[in-house]
MILUM-801831 format. One record per residue (C-alpha): residue number from 1; residue in one letter; x, y, z. Coordinates in nm, 2 decimals. Each point is the difference from the previous one (the first is absolute). Example, Ala and Ser with C-alpha at 12.3 -4.5 7.8 and 13.67 -1.06 7.14 Angstrom:
% MILUM-801831
    k  r       x       y       z
    1  A    1.23   -0.45    0.78
    2  S    0.14    0.34   -0.07
***
This chain:
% MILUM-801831
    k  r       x       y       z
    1  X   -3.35  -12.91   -7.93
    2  X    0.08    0.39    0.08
    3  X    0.40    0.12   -0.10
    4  X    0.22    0.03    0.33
    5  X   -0.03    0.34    0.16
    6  X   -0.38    0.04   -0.02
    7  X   -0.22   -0.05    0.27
    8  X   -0.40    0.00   -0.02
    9  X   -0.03    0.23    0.20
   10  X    0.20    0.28   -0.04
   11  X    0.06   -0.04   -0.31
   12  X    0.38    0.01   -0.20
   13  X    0.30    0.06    0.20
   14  X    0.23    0.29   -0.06
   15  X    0.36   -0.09    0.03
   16  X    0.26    0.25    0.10
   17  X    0.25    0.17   -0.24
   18  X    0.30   -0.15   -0.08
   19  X    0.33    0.21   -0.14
   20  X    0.24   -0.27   -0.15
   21  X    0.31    0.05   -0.08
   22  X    0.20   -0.16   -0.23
   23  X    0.39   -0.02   -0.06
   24  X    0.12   -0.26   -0.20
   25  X   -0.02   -0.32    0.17
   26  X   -0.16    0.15    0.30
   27  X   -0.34    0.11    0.02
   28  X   -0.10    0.23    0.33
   29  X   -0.38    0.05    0.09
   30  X   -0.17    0.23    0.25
   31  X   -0.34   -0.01    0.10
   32  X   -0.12    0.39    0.07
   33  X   -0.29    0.02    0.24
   34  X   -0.21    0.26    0.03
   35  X    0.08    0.16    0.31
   36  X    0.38   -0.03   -0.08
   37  X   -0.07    0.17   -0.29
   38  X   -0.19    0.30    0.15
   39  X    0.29   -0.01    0.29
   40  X    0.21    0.07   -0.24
   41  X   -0.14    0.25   -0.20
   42  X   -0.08    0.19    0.29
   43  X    0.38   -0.03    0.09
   44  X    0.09    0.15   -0.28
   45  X   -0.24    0.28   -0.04
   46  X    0.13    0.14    0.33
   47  X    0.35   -0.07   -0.12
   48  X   -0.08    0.25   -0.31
   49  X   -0.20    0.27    0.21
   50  X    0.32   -0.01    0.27
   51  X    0.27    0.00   -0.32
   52  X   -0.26    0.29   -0.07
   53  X    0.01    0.18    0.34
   54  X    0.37   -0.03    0.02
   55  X    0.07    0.14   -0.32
   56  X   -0.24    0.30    0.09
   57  X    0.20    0.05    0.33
   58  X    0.28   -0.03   -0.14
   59  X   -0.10    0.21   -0.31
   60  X   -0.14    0.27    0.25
   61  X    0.22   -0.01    0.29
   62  X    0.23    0.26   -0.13
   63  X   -0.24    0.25    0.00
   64  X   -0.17   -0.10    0.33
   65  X    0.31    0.07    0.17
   66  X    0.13    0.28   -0.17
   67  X   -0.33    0.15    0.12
   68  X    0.02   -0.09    0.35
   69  X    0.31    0.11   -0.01
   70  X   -0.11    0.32   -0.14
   71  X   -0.27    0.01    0.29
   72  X    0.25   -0.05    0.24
   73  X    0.20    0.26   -0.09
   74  X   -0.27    0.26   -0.02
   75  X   -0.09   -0.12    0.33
   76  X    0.35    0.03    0.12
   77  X    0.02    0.36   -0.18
   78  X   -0.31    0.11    0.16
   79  X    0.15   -0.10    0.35
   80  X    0.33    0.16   -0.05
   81  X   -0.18    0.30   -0.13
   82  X   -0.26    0.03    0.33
   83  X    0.31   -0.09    0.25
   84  X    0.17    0.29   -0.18
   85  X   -0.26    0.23    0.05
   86  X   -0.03   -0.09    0.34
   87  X    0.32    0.01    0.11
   88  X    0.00    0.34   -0.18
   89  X   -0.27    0.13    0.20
   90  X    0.17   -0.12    0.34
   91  X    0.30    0.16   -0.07
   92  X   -0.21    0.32   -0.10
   93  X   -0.17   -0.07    0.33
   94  X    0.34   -0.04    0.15
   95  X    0.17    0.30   -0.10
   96  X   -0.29    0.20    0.07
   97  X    0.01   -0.10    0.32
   98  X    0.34    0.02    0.07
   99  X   -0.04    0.38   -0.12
  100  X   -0.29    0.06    0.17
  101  X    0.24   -0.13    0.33
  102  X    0.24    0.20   -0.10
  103  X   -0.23    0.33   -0.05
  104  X   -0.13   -0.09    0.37
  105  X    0.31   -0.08    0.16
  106  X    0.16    0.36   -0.17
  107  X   -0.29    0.16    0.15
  108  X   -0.02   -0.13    0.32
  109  X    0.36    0.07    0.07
  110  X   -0.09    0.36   -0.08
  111  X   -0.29    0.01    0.21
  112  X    0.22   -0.15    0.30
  113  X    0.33    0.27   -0.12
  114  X   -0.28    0.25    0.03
  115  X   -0.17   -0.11    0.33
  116  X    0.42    0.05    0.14
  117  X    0.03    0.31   -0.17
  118  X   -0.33    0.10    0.18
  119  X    0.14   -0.12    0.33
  120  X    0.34    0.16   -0.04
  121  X   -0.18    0.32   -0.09
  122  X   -0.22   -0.05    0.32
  123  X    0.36   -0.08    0.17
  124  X    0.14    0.39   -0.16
  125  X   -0.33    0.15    0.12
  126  X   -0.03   -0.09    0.38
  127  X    0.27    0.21    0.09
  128  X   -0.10    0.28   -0.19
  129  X   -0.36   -0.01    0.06
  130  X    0.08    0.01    0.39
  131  X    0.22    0.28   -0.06
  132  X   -0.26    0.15   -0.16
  133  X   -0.29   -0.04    0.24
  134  X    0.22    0.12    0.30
  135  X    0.11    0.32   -0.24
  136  X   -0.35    0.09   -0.16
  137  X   -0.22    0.13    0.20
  138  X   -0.39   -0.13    0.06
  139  X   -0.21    0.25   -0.18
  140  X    0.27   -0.06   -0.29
  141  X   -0.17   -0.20   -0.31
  142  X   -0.02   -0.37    0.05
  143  X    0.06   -0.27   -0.26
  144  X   -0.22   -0.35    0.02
  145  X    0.13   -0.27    0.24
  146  X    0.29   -0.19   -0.14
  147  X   -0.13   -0.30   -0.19
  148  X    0.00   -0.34    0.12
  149  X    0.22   -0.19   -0.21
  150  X    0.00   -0.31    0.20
  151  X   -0.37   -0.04   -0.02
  152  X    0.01    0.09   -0.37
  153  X    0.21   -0.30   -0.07
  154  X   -0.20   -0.21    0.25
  155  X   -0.23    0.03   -0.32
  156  X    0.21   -0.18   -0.22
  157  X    0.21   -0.23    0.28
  158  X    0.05   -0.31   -0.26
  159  X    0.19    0.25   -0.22
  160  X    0.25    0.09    0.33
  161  X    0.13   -0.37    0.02
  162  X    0.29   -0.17   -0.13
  163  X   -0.17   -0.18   -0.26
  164  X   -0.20    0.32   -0.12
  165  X   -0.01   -0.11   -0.37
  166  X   -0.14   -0.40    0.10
  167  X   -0.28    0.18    0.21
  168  X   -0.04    0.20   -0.31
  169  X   -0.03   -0.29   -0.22
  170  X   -0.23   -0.19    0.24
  171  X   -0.25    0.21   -0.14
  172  X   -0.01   -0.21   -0.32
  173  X   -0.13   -0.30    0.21
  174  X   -0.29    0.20    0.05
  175  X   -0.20    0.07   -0.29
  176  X   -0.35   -0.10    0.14
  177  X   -0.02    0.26    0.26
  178  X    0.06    0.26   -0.28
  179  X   -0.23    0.14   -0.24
  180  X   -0.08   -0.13   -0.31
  181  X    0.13    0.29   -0.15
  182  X    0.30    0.01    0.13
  183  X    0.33   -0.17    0.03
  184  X    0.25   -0.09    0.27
  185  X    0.25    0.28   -0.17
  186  X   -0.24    0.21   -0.02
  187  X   -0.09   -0.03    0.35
  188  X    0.31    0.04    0.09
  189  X    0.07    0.28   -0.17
  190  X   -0.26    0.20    0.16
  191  X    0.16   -0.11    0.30
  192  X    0.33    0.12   -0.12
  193  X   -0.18    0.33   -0.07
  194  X   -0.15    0.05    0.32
  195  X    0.27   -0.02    0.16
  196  X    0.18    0.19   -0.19
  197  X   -0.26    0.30    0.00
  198  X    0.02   -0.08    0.42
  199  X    0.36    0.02   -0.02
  200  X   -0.03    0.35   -0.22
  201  X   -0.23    0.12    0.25
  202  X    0.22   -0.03    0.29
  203  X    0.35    0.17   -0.19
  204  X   -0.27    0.30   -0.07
  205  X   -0.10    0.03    0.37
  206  X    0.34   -0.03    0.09
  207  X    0.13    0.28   -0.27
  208  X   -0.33    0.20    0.15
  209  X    0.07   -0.03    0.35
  210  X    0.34    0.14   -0.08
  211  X   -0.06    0.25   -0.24
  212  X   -0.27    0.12    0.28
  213  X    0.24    0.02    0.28
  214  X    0.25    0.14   -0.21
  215  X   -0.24    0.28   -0.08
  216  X   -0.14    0.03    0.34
  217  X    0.39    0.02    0.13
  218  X    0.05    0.29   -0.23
  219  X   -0.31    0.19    0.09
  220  X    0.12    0.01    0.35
  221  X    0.37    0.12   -0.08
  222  X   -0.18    0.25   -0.17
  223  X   -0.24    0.13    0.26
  224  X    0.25   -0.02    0.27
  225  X    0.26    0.13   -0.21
  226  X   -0.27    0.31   -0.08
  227  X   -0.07    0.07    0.34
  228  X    0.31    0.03    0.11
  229  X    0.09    0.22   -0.27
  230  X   -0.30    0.25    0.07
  231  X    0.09    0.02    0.38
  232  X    0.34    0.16   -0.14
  233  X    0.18   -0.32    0.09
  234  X    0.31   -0.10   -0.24
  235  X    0.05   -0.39   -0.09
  236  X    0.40   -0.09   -0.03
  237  X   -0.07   -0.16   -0.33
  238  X   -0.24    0.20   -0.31
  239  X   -0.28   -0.27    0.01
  240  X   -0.21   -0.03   -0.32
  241  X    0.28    0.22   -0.18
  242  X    0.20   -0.29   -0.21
  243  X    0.11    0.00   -0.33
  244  X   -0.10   -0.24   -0.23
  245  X    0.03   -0.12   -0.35
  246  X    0.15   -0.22   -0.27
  247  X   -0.12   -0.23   -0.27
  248  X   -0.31   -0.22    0.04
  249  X    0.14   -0.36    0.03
  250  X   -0.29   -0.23    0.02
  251  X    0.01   -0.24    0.26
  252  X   -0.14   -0.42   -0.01
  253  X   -0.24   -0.13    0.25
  254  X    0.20   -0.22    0.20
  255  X    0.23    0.34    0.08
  256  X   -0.38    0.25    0.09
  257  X   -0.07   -0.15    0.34
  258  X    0.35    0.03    0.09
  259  X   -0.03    0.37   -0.09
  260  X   -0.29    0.04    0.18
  261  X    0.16   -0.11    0.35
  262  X    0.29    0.18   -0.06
  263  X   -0.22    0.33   -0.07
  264  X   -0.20   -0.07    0.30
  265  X    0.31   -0.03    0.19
  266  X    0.14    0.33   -0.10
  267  X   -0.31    0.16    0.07
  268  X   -0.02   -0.17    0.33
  269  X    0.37    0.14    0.04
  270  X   -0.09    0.31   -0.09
  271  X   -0.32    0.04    0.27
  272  X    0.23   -0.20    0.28
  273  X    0.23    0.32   -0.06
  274  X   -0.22    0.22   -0.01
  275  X   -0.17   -0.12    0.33
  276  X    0.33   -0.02    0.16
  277  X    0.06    0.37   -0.09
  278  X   -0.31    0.10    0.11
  279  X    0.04   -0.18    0.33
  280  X    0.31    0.23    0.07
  281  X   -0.20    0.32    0.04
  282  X   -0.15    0.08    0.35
  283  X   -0.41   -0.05   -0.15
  284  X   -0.13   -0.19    0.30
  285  X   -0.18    0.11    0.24
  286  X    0.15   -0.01    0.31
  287  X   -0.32    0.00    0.23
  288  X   -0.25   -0.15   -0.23
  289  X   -0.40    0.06    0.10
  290  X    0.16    0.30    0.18
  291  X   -0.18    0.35   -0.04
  292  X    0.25    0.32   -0.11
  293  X   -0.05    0.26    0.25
  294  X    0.25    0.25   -0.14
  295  X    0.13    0.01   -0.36
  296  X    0.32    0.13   -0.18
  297  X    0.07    0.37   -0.01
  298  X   -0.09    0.33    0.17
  299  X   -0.18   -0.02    0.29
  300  X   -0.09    0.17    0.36
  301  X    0.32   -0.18    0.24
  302  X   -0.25   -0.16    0.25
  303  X    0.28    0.16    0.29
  304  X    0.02    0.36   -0.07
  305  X   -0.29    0.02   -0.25
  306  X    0.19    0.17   -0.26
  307  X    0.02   -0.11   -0.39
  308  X    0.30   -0.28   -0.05
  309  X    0.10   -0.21   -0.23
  310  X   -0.14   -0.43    0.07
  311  X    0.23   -0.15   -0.16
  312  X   -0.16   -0.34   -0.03
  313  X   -0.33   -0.14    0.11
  314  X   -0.16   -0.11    0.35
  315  X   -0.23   -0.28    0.00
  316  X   -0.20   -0.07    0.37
  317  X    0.10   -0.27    0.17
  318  X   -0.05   -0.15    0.36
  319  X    0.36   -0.03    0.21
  320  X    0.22   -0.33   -0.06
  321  X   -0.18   -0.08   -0.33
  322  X    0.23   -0.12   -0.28
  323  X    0.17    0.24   -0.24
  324  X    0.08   -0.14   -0.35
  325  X    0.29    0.02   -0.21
  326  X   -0.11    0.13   -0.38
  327  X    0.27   -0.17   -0.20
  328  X    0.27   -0.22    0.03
  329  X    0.36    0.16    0.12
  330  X    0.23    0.06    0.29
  331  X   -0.04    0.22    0.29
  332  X    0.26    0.28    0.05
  333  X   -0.13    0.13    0.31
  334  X   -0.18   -0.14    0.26
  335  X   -0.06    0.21    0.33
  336  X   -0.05    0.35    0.18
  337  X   -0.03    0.30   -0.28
  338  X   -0.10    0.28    0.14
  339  X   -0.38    0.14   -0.09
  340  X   -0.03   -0.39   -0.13
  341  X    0.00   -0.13    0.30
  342  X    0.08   -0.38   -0.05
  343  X    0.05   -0.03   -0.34
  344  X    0.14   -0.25   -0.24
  345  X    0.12    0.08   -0.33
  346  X    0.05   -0.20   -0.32
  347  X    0.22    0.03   -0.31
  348  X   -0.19   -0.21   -0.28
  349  X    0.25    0.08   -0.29
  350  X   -0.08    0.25   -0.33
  351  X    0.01    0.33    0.24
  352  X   -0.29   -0.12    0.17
  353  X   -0.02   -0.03    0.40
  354  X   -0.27   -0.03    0.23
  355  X   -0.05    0.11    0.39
  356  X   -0.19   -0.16    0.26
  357  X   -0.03    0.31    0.35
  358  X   -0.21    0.04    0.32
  359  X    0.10   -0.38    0.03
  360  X   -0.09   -0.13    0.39
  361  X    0.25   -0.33   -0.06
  362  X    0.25   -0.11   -0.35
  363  X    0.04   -0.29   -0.13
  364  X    0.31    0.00   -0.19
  365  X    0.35    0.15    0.04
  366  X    0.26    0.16   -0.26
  367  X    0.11   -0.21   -0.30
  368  X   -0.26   -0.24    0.05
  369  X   -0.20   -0.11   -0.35
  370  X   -0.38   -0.02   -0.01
  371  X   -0.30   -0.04   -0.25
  372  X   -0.33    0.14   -0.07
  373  X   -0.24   -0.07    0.23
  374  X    0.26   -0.05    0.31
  375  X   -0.03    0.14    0.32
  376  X    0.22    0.29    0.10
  377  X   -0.18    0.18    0.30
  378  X   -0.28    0.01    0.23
  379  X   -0.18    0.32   -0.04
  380  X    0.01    0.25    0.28
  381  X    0.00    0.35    0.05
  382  X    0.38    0.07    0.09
  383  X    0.17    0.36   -0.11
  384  X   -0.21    0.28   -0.09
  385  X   -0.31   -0.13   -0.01
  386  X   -0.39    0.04    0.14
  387  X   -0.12   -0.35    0.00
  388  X    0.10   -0.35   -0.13
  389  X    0.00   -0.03   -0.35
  390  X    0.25   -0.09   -0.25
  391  X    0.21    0.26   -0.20
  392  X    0.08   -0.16   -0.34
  393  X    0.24    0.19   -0.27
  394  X    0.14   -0.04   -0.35
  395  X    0.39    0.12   -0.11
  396  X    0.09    0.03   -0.37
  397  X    0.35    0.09    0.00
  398  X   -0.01    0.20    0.39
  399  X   -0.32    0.17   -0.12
  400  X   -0.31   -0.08    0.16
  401  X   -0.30   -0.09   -0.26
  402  X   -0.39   -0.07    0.06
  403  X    0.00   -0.39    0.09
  404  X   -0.39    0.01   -0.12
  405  X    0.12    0.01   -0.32
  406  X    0.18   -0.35   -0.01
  407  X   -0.28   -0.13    0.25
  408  X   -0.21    0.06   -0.24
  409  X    0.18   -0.17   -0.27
  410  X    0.08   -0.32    0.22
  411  X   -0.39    0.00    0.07
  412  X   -0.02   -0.01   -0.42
  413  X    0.27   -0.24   -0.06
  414  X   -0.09   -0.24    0.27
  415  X   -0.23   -0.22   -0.21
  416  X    0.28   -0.03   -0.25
  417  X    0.29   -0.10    0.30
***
């Protein structure tokens, strides 16, 4: 007979693992099977590699956040650094724009003072420079046309409105359309400068154009003032014989053009006087495009044939044409004078007088006040005369003088009147 617990087959049993326990009296047992056994073991092990882990953690952890929190703070450093630059760089952007503004708003308010100064200028001259054109005469010196300054400004219109320094600054916004090369402000700039150099150009062809008819005034005065003088005639006032002198004070800019006017004017004075004293003296012709059939001095009397004195000048002229008055002045006879016939005679002021005989009809009466170039008479052939013509006849303080004399210097002077 086998023992219990072995089979044939299979051979001898194996029985489980038993813990007992004893405690006095009382006696515990436990069977331990296998798998419970590995179970627990396995629960253990991780138990140990956790305890392990943790303690590692925990062991490390210190240092794992101390070096985040090193990281972090580099990382926060670094930002505060870069927003630092930046915003340093905008506010170098900033102010640099805000001087470039500035820069462009100072210089567009001077272009646009300028552009008034130029118009107020333009304002002084018109005057002046219509004075001067009806004073000077044509073959006088010319200066160039007056410049435009509307159209110069036309240019540069965005500058002239109220928001000169935005439409400025608009040129910022575009960079493409500019060269590589080259920058908004310094675009603008040149723009600036061209203007400017327009701007210069126009203040020296206005400082020209008055220099030049100040000049051209002066050369005038003095030709008329010379030919007056060589014909023996005396100016009331010594022109070109001033004294002058004094310490040399220089003058600014601003205070130049100013001078300039105010020397043109005094020259323009000067040949308005001069004209005006000229116009006094009995040098027009009183018959122009009329041939002189008799001159001043000796001559056969064309009655009795016997040597007389002429004193004046006959000039051929058909019956009822006009006779002229020479100069401006007022008649002091005016009527039947003997060998004059009808004659008409005029007092014109400085000793000088003129007479007007062999009239067929006058014009005027005593006291009344005529110019040059007025009508007295119709010519005729009344008094002592042979045939219609006009008997014309210069006074200088009761003496009679050769009128060719002055005709010819109001023939010299007339391009100058």
């Amino acid at each position: 007979m086998k023992a219990s617990g072995q089979f044939p087959v299979f051979g001898r049993r194996r029985e489980p693992h038993t813990i007992i326990i004893a405690r006095g009296d009382e006696i515990r047992h436990f069977t331990v099977r296998p798998w419970l056994a590995a179970f627990v073991g396995s629960a253990l092990f991780a138990i140990a590699i956790g305890y392990l882990l943790a303690t590692t953690y925990l062991v490390m952890r210190d240092d794992l956040i101390g070096a985040s929190l090193a990281r972090q703070a580099r990382m926060q450093q670094a930002y505060e650094d870069r927003i630092s630059s930046l915003r340093s760089q905008v506010d170098r952007i900033t102010s640099r724009q805000l001087l470039d503004q500035q820069l462009m708003e100072n210089k567009v308010s001077e272009l646009l003072q300028r552009q008034t100064q130029l118009s107020d200028r333009h304002g002084r001259l018109g005057q002046v420079l219509d004075r001067a054109a009806a004073e000077l005469p044509e073959t006088a010196p010319r200066p160039a046309e007056k410049p435009d300054v509307k159209a110069e400004f036309d240019a540069y219109a965005p500058l002239r409105t109220a928001d000169a320094a935005a439409a400025a600054f608009s040129l910022w916004d575009t960079r493409n359309a500019l060269p590589a090369d080259e920058s908004a402000a310094d675009h603008a700039d040149k723009l600036f400068v061209a203007i400017n150099k327009s701007l210069r150009s126009i203040e020296e062809e206005q400082m020209a154009r008055v220099t030049t008819l100040a000049a051209s005034a002066y050369e005038t005065a003095d030709q008329l003032a010379g030919a007056l003088q060589a014909a023996g005639l005396k100016l009331d006032a010594d022109y070109g014989k001033q004294d002058v002198g004094g310490p040399l004070i220089p003058i600014d800019s601003s205070a130049i053009f100013e001078a300039k006017v105010k020397e043109l004017d005094e020259a323009l004075d000067q040949l308005e006087a001069l004209k005006k004293e000229a116009r006094r003296y009995p040098i027009a012709n009183p018959a122009p495009g009329q041939p002189i059939t008799s001159g001043f001095g000796v001559r056969k009397d064309p009655l009795l044939g016997t040597p007389a004195l002429h004193s004046g000048i006959d000039f051929r002229f058909a019956v009822g044409s006009p006779a002229r008055a020479t100069a401006p002045g007022v008649v002091t006879s005016a009527g039947w004078n003997g060998g004059y016939g009808r004659m008409v005679e005029i007092d014109h002021g400085n000793g000088f007088a003129t007479r007007y005989g062999h009239l067929s009809r006058i014009e005027v009466k005593v006291g009344d006040r005529v110019t040059a170039g007025m009508v007295v008479g119709a010519t005729g052939s009344s008094g002592r005369s042979t045939g219609p013509h006009l008997h014309y006849e210069v006074r200088h303080n009761g003496d009679a003088i050769d009128p060719l004399g002055l005709l010819k210097l109001g023939k010299k002077v007339a391009k100058l009147l």
